[in-house]
N, C-alpha and C positions, 0 to 999 in steps of 0.2 A: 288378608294375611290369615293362614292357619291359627288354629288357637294351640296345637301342639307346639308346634314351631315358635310362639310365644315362651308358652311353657317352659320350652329350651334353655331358650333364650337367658331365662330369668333363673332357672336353676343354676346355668351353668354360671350366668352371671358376664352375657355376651355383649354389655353392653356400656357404653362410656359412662360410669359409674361418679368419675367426677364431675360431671355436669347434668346431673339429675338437682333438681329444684322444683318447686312449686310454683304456681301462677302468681303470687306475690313474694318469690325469690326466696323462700326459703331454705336453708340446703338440704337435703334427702339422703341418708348414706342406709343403705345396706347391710345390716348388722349379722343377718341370717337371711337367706332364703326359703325355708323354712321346707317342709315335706311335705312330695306331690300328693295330693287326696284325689285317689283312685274310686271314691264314694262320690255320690252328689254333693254340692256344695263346694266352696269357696277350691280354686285351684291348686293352694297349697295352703299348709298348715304351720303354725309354730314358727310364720317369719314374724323376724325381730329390723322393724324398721327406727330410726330417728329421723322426727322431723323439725328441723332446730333444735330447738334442746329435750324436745320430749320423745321418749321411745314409746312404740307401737307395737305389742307383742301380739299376734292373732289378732283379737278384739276386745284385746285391754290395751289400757296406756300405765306406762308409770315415769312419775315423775322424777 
């Protein structure tokens, strides 16, 4: 699979959203998808993930 076509995918947010979980079921929701980084490094920038109850900004967490 492309990694563009990834990219899409995840910006556009093409993807069954309510059944995203973790390997021990946790649930994953999508708060932001955050802005493509056209630099080297990570594919996108400033996503705002929660996983169970904690959220995931970039490469911070806050509780």
């Amino acid at each position: 699979m492309q990694e563009d076509f990834l990219q899409y995918l995840w910006k556009y947010g093409l993807f069954p959203a309510d059944k995203l979980f973790t390997a021990d079921h946790q649930r994953i929701q999508i708060l932001a998808p955050g802005q493509l980084n056209t630099d080297a490094g990570p594919d996108f920038l400033m996503a705002r993930i929660r996983i169970d109850e904690a959220v995931w900004a970039g490469h911070d967490r806050t509780d």
